[in-house]
N, C-alpha and C positions, 0 to 999 in steps of 0.2 A: 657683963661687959657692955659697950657702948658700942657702936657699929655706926659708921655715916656712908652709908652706901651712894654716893656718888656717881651719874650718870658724867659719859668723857661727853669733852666737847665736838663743837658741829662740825662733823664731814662733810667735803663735797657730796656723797649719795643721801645725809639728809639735807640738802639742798634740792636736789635734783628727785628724792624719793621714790629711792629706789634702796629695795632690801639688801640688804649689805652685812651679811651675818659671819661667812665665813673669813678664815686666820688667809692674809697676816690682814688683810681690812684696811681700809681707805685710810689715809692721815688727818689733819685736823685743815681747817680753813682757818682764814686771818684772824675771822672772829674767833673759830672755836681757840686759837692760840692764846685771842682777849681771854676766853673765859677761862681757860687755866691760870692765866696770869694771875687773876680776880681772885683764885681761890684762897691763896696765902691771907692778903686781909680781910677779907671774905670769912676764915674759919680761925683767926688772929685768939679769940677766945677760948678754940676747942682745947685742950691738953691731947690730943693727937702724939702716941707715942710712934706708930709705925703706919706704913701706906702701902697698901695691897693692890695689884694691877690685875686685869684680867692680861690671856694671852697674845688680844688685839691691839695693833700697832697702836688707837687711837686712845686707847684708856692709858696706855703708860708715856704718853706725848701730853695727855691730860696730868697726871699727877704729879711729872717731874718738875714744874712749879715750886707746888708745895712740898712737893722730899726737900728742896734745893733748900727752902725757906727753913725748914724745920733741921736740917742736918741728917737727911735722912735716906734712904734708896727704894726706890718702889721695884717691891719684890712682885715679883709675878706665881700667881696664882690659878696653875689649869684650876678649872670649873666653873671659873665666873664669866666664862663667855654670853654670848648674848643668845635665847635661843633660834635654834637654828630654822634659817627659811627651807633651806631643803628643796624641792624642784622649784622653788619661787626665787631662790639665789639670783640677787642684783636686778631683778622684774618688776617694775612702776605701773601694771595695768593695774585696771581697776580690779578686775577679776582675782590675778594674787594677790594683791595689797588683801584683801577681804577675804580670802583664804587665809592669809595669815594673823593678822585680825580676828579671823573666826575662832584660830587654834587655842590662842590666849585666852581669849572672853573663855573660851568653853573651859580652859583649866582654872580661871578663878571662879567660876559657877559650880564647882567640884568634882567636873569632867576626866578628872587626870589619866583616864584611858585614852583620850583625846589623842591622835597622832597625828601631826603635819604628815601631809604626802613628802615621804622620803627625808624626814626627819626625826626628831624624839617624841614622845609619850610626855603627857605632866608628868608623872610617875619618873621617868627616867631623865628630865629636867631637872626635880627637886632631888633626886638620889644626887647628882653631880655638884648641883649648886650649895645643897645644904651639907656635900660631904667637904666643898672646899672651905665654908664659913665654918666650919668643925673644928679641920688643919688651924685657921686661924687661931679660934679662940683656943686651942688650946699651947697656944705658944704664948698668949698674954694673959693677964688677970684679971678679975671678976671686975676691980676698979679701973680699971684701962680703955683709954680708949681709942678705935684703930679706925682708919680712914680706908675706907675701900670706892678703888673706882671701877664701875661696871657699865654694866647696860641699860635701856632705857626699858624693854619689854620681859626683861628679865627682872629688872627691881623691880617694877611693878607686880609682876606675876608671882615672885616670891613672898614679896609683901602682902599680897592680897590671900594669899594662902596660910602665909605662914604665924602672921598678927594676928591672933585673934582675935584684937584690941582695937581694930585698926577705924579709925575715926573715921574714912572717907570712904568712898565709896568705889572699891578696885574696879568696876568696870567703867567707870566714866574720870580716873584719876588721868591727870597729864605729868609730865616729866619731859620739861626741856632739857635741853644741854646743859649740862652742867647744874640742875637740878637734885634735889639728895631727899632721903628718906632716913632718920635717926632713929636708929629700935636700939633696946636697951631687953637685953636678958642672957639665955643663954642656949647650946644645942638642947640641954637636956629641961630645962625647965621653961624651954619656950622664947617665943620674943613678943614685944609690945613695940609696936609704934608708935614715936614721942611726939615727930615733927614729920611734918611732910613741906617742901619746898619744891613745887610745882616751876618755878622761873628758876631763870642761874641763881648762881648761890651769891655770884658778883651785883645783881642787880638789873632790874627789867630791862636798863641800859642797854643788856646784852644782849639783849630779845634780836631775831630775826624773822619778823613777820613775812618778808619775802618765800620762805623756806619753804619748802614741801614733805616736812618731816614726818615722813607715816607710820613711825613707831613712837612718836611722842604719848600717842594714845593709845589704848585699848579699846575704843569706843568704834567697833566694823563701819556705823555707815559716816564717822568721820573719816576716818581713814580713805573708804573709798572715793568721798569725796574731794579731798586733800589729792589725791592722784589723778582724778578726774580733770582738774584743774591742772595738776601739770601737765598733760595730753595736749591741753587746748592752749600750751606756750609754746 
């Protein structure tokens, strides 16, 4: 099956950058509302049978766009949360931002014993993330293909793990808002990544250079730098 893992659009905390992991999660800003809008002609081509939400307010404010467009409802799906910051919860220093930062880089390097203070394990991230893309695929067909919108540190992290294939380079990958990753396989036989879309799916248009979005990246001393700079606003 086909997967377009879809990153929601921009919240106030990535604005302001700060970790923002935990339910029910901040709502969307004007733009991030542009960039849902964007997605309908945006993914005008995909054959998109069904559309999966994580359990955060902002992923399923993100895909009701495109359910609307397509005739369709965005179901929600525990496990596709974002992972979690854990004692760094809604914290813009420099110091968490790079702890959390830290956590990720260390599970795409094959760290998955890796634990955030007061958070998950890689290991107990991919048991939850890879047992909800499971649920999915096994409610659609090998030739189907399903829209998923999730997270920014979590597509990434999964991808980076989970591709063998995977063309870029997971620790220096970015994933704006509204940004997508297309892998194409299956739980059992594995996934490949097809596409990666680094910018909205609507168009650079979208872009919010102002932002301080510090889970765009996986890359620690952007990140800390990216918070840095909010400090001194």
């Amino acid at each position: 099956m086909r997967l377009i893992l879809i990153r929601h659009g921009q919240t106030p905390n990535n604005v302001a950058g700060a970790l923002d992991t935990a339910f029910p999660g901040a709502g969307l800003t004007p733009l991030g509302h542009e960039q849902a809008a964007a997605l309908p002609a945006a993914l005008a081509a995909e054959p998109v049978v069904a559309l999966y939400a994580s359990p955060l307010v902002r992923t399923q404010l993100t895909g009701a766009p495109l359910a609307a467009s397509l005739g369709l409802d965005v179901v929600v799906e525990p496990g596709l949360e974002e992972i979690a910051a854990g004692v760094y919860e809604m914290r813009s220093d420099p110091a968490s931002v790079a702890a959390y930062a830290h956590g990720a880089a260390a599970w795409m390097r094959g760290e998955l014993g890796y634990r955030l203070d007061g958070g998950e394990s890689g290991h107990e991230f991919l048991e939850r993330y890879d047992a909800a893309l499971a649920e999915i695929a096994a409610r659609h067909g090998d030739d189907e293909t399903v829209g998923v919108v999730s997270h920014g540190a979590a597509i990434r992290a999964w991808t980076a793990v989970r591709s063998r294939e995977d063309p870029r380079d997971g620790l220096e990958a970015r994933l704006l808002n509204t940004g997508a990753a297309f892998v194409t396989g299956d739980p059992d036989a594995g996934w490949r990544l097809d596409r990666w879309s680094a910018v909205p799916l609507g168009g650079a248009s979208l872009l919010d250079p102002t932002a301080h979005d510090i889970t765009s990246t996986s890359d620690e001393e952007d990140s800390v730098g990216q918070a840095r700079e909010a400090d001194l606003r």
